[in-house]
C-alpha positions as CSV (number, residue, x, y, z in Angstrom):
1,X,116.7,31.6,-10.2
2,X,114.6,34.8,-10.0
3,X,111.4,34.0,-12.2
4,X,109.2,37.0,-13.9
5,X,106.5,36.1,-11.2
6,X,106.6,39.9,-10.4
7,X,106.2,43.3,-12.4
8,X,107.0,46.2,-9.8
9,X,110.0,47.0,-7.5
10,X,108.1,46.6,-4.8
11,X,107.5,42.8,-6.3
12,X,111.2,42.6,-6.9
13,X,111.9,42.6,-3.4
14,X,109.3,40.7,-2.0
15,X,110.6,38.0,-4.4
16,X,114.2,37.9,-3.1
17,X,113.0,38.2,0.9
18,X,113.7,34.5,2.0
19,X,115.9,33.3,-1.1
20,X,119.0,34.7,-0.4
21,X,121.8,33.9,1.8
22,X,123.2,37.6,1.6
23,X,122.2,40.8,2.1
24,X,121.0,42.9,-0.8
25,X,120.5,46.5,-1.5
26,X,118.9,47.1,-4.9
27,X,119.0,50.6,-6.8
28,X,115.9,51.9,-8.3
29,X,116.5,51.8,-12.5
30,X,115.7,54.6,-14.9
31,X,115.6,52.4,-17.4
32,X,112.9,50.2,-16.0
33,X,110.6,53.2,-14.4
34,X,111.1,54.3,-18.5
35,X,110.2,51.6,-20.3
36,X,107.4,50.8,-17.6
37,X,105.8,54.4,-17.9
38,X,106.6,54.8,-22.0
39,X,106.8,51.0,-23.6
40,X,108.1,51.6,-26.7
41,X,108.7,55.3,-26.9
42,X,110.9,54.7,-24.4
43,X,113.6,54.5,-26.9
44,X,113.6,57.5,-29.3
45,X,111.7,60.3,-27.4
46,X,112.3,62.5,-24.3
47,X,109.1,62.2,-21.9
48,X,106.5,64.6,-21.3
49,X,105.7,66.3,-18.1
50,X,102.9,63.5,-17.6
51,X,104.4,60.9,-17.8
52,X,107.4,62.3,-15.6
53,X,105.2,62.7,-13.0
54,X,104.2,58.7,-13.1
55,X,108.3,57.8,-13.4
56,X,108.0,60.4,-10.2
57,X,105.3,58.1,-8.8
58,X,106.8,54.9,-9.6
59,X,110.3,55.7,-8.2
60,X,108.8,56.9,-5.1
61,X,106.9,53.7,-4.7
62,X,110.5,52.0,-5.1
63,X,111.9,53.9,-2.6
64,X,109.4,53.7,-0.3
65,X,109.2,49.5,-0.2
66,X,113.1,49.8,0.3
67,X,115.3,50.6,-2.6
68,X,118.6,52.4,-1.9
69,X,118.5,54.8,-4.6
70,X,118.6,56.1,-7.9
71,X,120.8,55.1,-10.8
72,X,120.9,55.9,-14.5
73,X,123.2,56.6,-17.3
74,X,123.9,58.3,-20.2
75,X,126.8,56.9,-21.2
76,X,126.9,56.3,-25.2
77,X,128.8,52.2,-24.3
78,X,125.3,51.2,-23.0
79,X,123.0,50.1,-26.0
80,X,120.0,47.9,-25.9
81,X,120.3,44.6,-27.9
82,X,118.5,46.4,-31.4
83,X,122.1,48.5,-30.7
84,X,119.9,52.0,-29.5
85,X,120.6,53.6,-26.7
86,X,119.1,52.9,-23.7
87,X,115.9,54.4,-22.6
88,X,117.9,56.5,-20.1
89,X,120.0,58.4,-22.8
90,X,116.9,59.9,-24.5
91,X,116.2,61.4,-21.1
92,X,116.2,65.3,-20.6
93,X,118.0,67.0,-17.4
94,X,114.6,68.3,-16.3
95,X,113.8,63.9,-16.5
96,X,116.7,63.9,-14.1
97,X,116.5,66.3,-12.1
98,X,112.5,65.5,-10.8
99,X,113.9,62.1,-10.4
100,X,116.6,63.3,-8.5
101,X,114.6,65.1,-6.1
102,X,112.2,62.4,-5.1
103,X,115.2,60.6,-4.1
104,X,115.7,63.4,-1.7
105,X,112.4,62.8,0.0
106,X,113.7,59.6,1.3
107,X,116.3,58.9,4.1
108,X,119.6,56.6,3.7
109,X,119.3,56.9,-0.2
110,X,121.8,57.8,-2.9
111,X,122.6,58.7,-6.8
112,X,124.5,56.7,-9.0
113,X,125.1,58.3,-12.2
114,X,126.8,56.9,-15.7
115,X,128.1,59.0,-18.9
116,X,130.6,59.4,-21.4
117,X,132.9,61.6,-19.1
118,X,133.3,58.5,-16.5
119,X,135.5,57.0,-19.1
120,X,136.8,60.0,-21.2
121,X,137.0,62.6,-19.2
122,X,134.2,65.3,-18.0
123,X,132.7,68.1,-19.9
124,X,131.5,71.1,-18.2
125,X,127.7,70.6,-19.2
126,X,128.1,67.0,-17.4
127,X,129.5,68.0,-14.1
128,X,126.9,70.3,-13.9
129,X,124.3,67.8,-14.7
130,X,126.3,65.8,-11.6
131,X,125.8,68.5,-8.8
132,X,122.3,69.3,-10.0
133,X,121.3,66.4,-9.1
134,X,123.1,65.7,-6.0
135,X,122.2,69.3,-4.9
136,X,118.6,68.5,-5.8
137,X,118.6,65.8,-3.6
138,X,120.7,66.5,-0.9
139,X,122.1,63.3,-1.5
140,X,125.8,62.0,-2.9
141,X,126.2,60.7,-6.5
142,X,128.6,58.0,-7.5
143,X,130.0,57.5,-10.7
144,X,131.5,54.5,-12.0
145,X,134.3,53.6,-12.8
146,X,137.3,55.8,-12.2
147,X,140.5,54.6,-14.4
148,X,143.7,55.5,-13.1
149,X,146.5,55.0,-16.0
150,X,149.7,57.1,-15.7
151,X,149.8,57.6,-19.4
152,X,146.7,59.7,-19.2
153,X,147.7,62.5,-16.1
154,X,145.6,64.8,-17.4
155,X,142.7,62.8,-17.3
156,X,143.3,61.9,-14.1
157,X,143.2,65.2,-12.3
158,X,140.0,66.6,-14.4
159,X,137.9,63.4,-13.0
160,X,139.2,64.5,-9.8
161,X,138.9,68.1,-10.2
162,X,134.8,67.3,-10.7
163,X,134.0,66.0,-7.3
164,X,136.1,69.4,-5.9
165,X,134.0,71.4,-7.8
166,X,131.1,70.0,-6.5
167,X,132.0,70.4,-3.1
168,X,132.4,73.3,-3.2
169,X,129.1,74.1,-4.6
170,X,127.9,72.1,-1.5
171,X,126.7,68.8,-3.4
172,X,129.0,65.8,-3.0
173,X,130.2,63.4,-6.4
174,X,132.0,60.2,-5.5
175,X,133.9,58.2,-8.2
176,X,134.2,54.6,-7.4
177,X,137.4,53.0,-8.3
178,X,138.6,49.6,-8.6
179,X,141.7,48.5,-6.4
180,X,142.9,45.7,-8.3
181,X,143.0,44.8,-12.4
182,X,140.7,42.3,-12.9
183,X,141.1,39.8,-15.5
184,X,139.0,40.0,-19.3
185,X,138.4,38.4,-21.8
186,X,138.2,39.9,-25.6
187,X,137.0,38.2,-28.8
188,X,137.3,39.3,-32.4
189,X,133.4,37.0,-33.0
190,X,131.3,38.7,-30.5
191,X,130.4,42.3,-29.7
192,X,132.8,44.1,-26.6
193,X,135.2,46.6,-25.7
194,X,136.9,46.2,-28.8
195,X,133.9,47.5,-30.7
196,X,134.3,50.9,-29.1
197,X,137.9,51.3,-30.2
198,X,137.9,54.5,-32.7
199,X,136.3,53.0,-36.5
200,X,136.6,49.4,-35.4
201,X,132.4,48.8,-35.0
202,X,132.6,49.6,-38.9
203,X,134.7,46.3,-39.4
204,X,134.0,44.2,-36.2
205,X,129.8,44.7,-36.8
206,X,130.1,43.2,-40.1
207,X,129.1,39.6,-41.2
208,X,131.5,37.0,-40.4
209,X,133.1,36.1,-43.5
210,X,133.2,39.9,-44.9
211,X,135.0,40.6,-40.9
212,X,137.6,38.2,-41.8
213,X,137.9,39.7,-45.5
214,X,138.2,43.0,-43.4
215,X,141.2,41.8,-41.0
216,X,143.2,40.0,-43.5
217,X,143.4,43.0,-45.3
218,X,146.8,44.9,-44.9
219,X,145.4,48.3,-45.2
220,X,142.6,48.0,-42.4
221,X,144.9,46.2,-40.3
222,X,147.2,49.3,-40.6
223,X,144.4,51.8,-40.2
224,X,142.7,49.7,-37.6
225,X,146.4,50.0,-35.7
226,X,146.8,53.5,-36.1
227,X,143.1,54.3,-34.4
228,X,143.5,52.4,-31.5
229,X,146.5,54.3,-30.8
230,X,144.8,57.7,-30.9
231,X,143.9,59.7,-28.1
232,X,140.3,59.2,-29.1
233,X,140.9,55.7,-27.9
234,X,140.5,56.5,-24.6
235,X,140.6,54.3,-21.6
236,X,139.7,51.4,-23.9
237,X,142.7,52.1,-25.3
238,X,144.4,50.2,-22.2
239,X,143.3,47.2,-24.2
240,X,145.6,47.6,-26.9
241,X,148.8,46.6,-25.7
242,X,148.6,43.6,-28.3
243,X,152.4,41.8,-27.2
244,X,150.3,41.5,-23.8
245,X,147.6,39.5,-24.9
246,X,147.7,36.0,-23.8
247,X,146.0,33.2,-26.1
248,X,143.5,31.3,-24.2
249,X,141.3,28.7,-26.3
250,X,142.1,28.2,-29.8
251,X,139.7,25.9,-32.3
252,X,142.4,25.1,-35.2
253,X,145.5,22.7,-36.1
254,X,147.7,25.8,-36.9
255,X,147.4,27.4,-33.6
256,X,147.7,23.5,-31.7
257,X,149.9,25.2,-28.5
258,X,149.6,28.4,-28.7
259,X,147.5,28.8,-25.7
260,X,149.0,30.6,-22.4
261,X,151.1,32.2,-25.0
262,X,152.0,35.6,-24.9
263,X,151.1,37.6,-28.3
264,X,154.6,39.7,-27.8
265,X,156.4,36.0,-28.1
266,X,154.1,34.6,-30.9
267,X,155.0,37.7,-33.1
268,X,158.9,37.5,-32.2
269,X,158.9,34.1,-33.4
270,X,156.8,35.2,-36.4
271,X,159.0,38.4,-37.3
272,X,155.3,40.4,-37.9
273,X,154.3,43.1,-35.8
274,X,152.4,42.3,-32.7
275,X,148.7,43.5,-33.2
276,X,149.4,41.2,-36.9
277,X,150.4,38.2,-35.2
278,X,147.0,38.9,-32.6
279,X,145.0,38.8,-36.1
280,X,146.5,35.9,-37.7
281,X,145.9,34.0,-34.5
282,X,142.7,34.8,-34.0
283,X,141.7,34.5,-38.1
284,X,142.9,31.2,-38.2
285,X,140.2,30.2,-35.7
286,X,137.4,31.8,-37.7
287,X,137.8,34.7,-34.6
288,X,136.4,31.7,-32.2
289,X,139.9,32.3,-29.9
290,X,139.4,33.3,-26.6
291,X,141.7,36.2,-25.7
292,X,143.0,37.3,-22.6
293,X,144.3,40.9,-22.8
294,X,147.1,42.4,-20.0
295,X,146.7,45.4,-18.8
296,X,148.7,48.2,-19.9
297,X,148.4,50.1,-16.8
298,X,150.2,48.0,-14.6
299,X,153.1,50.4,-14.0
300,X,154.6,51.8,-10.6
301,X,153.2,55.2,-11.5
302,X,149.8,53.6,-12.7
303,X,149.5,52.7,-9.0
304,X,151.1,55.2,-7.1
305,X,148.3,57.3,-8.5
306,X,145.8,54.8,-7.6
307,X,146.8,54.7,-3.6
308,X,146.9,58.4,-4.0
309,X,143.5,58.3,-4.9
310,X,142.4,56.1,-2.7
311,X,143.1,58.5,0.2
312,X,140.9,61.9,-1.5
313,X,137.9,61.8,0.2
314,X,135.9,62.1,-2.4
315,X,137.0,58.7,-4.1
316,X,135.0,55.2,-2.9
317,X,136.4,51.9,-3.9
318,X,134.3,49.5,-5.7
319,X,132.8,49.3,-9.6
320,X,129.2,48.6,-10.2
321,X,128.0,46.4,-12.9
322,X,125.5,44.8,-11.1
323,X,127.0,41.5,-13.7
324,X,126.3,43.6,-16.9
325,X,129.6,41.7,-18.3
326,X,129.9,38.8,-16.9
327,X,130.7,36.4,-20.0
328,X,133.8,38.5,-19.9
329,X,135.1,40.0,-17.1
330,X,134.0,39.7,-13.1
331,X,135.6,41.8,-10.4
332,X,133.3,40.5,-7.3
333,X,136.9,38.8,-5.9
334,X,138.3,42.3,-5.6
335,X,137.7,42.4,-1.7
336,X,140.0,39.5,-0.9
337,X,142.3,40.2,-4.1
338,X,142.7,43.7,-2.7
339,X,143.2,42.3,1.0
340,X,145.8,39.7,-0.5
341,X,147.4,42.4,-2.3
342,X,148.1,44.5,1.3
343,X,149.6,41.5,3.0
344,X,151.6,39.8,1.2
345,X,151.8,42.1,-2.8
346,X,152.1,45.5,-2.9
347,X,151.2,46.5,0.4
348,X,150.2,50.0,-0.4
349,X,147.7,50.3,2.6
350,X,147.3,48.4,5.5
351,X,144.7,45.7,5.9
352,X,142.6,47.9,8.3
353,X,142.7,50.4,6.2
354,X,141.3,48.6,2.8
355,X,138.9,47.0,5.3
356,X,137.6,50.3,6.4
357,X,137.5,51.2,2.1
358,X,135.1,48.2,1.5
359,X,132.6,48.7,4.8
360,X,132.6,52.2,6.7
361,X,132.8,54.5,3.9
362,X,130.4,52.8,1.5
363,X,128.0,52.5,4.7
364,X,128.5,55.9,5.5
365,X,127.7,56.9,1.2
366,X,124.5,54.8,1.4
367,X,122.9,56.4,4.3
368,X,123.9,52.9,6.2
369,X,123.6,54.4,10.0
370,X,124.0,51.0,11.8
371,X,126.4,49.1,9.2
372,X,130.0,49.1,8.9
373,X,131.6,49.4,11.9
374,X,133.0,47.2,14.7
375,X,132.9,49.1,17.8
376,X,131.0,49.1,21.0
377,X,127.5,50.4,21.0
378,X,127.3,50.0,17.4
């Protein structure tokens, strides 16, 4: 257990030195140097050139007692617990870009930058934003994460049309993608990726017994249906393949057995439409049911793409949450999933290969010189 027995980065680190078994490399925050320059105005106000200067200070400070780097986001799915966004958000480029060069001041450090395009797609203004800041810094930026789903092509190449752009403006973006489909879990009680579905925080933010109301109704089950199917959805929307849900815990006698069950069976059985079935499941347990959602994106084109992608040189593998989610999903096994996967699954890269993925080339991104490499002299 980490206690608050410290206030700075520099603190931070101090406090882990001796307590850990592993090696850690820890990424300066935006929103911490934020909310540590600007308390409460963090939230609601861009920051004035003074107190840019002091984040300025601050990060330096950071970097200089050992952090790796730089990383914020803008992205509009990170919200503080009042439901605002983030001190980062209220940022302005020039914010970004002076934080962004400090970085540059310090050897073996990085970017690692968050916003709405890393799971919709990119606008112009945002890859911009992207190789001002790695051009500013002479550094790479990462983004996180990079969804491959053959259902969305498009999509696909205009993520990875961003990183050739910025190479060839001389500044380097990386997008970090995950090898393997980790496992979720989704609840109609508690806030998640369900929220974020087009007009579903309207119905799943409301009180408990007017949520239930809501569900039960046939008209906002039908218009509920209809949104998640639109291509505002997104790449959330490769949570809604309802007949692929699986029921995991269930709290009432009319849904005794149900769980391991596939929604797509319940609602054969039922004679109801899948995502109605989901509902009535999930209703009858006062939306307590523990859901666990397949993935939609589990196709032989989904993953052609995805070893595709895995060989552009401006793609990393990994995802970083730093445990943001872990009361619902957890991908830290995707090293020896992924290495499973190349032996004895899918096999579409060797195991030297998706060794070399995991420890050269993220060593060679983080300014590692003397890490990731077996080989002599090294």
């Amino acid at each position: 257990c980490i206690r608050d027995s410290w206030s700075t980065f520099p603190e931070y680190l101090d406090r882990l030195e001796g307590n850990l078994g592993v090696n850690v490399g820890a990424l300066v925050g935006h929103n911490a140097l934020r909310r540590s320059v600007m308390h409460d105005d963090a939230v609601g106000r861009e920051a004035t050139p003074e107190q840019i200067d002091e984040m300025v200070r601050m990060l330096r400070e950071s970097l200089a007692a050992g952090g790796l780097g730089f990383s914020t986001t803008m992205a509009y799915t990170h919200s503080d617990v009042d439901g605002k966004p983030v001190p980062s958000r209220w940022a302005s480029r020039d914010e970004l870009l002076a934080l962004a060069r400090a970085v540059g001041e310090y050897e073996g450090t990085t970017l690692e930058w968050n916003t709405d395009g890393c799971m919709n797609g990119f606008a112009d203004e945002e890859v911009d934003t992207m190789i001002a800041m790695s051009s500013g810094a002479n550094r790479p930026l990462n983004w996180t994460v990079f969804t491959i789903d053959s259902a969305r092509p498009d999509e696909y190449r205009t993520q990875l049309s961003a990183s050739e752009r910025a190479a060839a403006d001389g500044a380097r973006v990386v997008a970090l993608t995950m090898p393997v489909l980790g496992g979720m879990t989704m609840s109609f009680r508690f806030y998640g990726a369900l929220n974020l579905l087009p007009g579903w925080n309207d119905v799943l933010s409301l009180p408990l017994d007017e949520r239930m109301a809501k569900l039960a109704d046939p008209e906002v089950r039908r218009r509920l249906e209809l949104s998640a199917a639109s291509p505002e959805a997104g790449v959330v929307a490769r949570l809604t393949g309802w007949g692929q849900y699986r029921i995991g815990d269930t709290y009432s006698p009319e849904n005794e057995g149900l769980k391991g069950r596939l929604v797509a069976d319940i609602a054969r059985e039922r004679g109801v439409r899948d995502f109605y079935a989901l509902l009535d499941v999930v209703l009858a347990d006062e939306l307590r049911t523990v859901l666990w959602p397949g993935p939609t994106d589990d196709d032989a084109e989904s993953w052609r793409l995805r070893q595709q992608a895995w060989e552009h040189d401006h793609v990393m593998i990994g995802g970083s949450d730093a445990g943001a989610h872990l009361d619902r999903m957890a991908g830290a096994a995707y090293p020896t999933a992924w290495l499973a996967d190349c032996i004895r699954g899918r096999r579409l890269t060797t195991m030297e290969d998706a060794i070399r993925h995991m420890t050269e080339v993220p060593a060679r991104l983080f300014g590692l010189l003397d890490r990731g490499r077996l080989a002599e002299g090294w």
